[in-house]
VOBA-1610 file (N, C-alpha, C; in pm, whole numbers, padded with zeros to 5 digits, always signed):
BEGIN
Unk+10462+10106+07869Unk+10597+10079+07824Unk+10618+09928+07820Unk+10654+09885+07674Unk+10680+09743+07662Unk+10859+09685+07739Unk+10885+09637+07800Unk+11033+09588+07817Unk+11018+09438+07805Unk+11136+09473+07718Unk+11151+09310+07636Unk+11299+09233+07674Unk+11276+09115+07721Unk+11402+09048+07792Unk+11532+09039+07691Unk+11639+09072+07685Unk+11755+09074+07652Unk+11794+08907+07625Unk+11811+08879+07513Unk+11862+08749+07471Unk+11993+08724+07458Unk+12065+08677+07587Unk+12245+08627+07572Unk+12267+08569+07472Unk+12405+08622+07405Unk+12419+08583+07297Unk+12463+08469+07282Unk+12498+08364+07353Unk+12549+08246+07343Unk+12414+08156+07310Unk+12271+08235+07300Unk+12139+08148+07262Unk+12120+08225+07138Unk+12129+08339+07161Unk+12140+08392+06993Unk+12216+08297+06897Unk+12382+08252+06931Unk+12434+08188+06813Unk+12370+07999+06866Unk+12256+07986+06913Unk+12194+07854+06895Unk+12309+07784+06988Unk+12339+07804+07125Unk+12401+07694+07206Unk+12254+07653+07328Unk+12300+07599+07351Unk+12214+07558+07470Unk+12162+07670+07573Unk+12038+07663+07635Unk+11965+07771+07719Unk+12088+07746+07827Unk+12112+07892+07884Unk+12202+07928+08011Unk+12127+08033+08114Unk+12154+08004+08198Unk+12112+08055+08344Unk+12120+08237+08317Unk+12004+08323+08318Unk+11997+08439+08260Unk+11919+08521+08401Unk+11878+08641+08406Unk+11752+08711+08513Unk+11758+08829+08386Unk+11614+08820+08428Unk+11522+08943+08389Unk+11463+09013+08462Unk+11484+09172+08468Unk+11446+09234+08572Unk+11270+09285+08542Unk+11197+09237+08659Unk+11012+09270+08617Unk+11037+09447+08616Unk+10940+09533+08531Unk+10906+09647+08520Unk+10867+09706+08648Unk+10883+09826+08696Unk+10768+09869+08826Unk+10651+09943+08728Unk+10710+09967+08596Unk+10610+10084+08548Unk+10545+10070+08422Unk+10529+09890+08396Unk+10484+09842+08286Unk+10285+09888+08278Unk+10237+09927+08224Unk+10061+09933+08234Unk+10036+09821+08147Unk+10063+09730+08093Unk+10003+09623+08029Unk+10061+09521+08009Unk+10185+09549+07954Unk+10264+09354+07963Unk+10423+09337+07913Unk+10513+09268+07975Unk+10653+09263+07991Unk+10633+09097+07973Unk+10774+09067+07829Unk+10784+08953+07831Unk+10858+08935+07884Unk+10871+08812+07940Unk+10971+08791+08033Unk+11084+08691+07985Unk+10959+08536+07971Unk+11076+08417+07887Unk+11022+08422+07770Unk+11104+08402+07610Unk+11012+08382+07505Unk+10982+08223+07441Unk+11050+08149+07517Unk+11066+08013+07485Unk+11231+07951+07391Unk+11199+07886+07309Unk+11333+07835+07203Unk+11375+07962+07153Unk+11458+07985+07150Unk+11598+07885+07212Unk+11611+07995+07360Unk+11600+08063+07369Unk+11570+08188+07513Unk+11589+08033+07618Unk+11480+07979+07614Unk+11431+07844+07731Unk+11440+07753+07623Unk+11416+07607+07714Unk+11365+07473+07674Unk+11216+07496+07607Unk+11135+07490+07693Unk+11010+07516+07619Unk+10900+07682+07686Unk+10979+07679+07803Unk+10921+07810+07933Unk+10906+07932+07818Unk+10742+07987+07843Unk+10678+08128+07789Unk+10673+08183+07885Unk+10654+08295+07956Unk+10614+08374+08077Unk+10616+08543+08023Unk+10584+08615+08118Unk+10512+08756+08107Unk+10465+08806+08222Unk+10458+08929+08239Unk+10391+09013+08348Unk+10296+09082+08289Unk+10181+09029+08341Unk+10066+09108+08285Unk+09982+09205+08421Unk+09937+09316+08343Unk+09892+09418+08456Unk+09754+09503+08388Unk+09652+09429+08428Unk+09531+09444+08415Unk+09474+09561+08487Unk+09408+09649+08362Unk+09323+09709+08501Unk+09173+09690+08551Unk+09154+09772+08643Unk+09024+09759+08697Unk+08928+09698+08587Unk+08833+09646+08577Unk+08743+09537+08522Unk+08766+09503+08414Unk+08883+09482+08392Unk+08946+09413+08230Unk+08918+09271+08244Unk+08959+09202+08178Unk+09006+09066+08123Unk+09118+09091+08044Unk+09186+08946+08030Unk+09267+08970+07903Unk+09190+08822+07807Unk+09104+08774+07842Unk+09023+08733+07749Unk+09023+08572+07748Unk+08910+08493+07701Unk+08908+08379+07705Unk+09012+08351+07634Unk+09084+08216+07664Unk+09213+08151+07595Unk+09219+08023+07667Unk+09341+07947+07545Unk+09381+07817+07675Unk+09506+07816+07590Unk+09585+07730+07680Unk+09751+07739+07683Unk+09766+07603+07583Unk+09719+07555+07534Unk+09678+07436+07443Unk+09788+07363+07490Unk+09857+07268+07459Unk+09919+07180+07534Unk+10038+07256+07634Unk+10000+07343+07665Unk+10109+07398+07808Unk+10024+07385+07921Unk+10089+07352+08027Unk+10045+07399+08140Unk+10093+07538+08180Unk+10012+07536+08277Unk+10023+07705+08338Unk+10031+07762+08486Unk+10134+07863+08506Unk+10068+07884+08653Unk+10062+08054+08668Unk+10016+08074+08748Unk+10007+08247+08740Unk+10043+08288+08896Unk+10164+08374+08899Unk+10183+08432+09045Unk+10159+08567+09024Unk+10007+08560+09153Unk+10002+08724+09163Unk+10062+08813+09247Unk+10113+08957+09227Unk+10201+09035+09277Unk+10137+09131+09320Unk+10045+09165+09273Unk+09943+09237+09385Unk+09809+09260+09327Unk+09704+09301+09385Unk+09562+09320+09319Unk+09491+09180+09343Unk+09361+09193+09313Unk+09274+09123+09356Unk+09142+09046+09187Unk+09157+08985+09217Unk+09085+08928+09049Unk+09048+08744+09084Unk+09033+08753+08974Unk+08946+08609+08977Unk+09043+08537+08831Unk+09032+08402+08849Unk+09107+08307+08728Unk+08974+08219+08689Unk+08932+08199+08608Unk+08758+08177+08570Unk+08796+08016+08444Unk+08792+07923+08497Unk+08777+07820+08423Unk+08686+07793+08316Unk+08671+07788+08178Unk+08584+07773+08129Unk+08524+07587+08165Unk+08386+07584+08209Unk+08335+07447+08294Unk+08402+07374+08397Unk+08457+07500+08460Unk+08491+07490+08600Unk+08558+07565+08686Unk+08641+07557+08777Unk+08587+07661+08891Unk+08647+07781+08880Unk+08607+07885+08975Unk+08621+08021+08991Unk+08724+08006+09085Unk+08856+08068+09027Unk+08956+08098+09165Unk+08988+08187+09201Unk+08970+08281+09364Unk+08973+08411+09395Unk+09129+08439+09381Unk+09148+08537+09332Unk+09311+08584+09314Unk+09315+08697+09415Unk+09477+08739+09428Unk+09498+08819+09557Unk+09688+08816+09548Unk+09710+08936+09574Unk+09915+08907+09590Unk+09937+08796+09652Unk+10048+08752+09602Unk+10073+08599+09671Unk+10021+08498+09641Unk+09927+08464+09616Unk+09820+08345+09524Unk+09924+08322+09416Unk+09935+08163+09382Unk+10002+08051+09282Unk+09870+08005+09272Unk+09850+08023+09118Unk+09737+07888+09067Unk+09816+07822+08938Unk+09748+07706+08962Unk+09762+07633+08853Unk+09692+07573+08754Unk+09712+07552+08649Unk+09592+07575+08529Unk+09673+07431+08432Unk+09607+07334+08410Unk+09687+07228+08343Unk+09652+07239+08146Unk+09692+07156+08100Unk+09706+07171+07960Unk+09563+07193+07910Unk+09522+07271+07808Unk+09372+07227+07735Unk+09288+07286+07827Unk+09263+07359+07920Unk+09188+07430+07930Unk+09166+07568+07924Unk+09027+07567+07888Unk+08967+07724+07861Unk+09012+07808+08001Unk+09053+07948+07979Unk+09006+08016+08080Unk+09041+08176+08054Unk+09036+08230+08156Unk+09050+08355+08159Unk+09076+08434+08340Unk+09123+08554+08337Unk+09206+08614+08406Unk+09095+08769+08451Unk+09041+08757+08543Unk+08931+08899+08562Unk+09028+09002+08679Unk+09001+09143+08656Unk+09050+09232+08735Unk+08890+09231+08838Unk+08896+09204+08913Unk+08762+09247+09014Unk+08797+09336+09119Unk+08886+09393+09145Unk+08937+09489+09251Unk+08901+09651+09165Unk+08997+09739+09245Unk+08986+09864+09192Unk+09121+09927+09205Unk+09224+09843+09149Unk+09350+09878+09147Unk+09393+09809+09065Unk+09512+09830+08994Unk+09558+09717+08897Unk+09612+09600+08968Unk+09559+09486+08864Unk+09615+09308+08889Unk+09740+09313+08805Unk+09857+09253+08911Unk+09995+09229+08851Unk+10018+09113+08873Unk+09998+09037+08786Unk+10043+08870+08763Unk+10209+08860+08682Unk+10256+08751+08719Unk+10340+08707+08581Unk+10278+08503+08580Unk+10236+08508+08450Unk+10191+08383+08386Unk+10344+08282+08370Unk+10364+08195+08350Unk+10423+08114+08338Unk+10377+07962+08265Unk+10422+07987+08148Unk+10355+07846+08015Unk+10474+07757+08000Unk+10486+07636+07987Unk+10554+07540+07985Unk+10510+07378+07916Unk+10565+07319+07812Unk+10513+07207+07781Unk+10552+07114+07924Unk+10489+07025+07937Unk+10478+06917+08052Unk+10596+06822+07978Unk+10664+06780+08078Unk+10788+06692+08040Unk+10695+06515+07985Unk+10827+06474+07909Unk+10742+06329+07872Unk+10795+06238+08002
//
């Protein structure tokens, strides 16, 4: 089941981003957007993604976003392309800066529930 964040209408008619919550899924199997960026946010993408057992969701990079990923439960790996391996686990914040390769592994035997968080870096 996809659930898709509700856009206040005061960003619908193009005013300025306002203070909103989105409630996470308990019963999403693959992915809930959460922020969609302009005009929703300033520049903030985010999502709950829920991997299962030995998935990926695939090499990528956030091209000029930075990134961070909070995991919510399950156990997986965040795999740098030419550099390092970071063990994931509920509770784990990583951070992933602009321009790099990487990818997101389920290595447990339960589903990985992350929500990603993309953002351009302020000037």
């Amino acid at each position: 089941m996809l659930f898709v964040a509700h856009v206040p209408v005061a960003l619908a008619q193009g005013g300025p981003p306002k203070p909103f919550a989105v409630q996470l899924s308990d019963t999403t199997s693959d992915y809930q957007r959460v922020f969609a960026g302009p005009p929703q946010t300033k520049s903030m993408h985010s999502g709950l993604v829920v991997l299962a057992p030995n998935k990926s969701v695939g090499k990528h990079s956030t091209k000029s976003y930075e990134e961070a990923i909070v995991v919510l439960s399950g156990t997986g790996q965040f795999r740098v392309v030419d550099g390092p391996t970071i063990e994931l686990r509920a509770n784990a914040v990583v951070y992933c800066p602009p321009n790099k390769e990487h990818d997101v592994v389920n290595t447990g035997t339960t589903p990985l529930r992350y929500l990603y968080i993309a953002a351009k870096p302020g000037r």
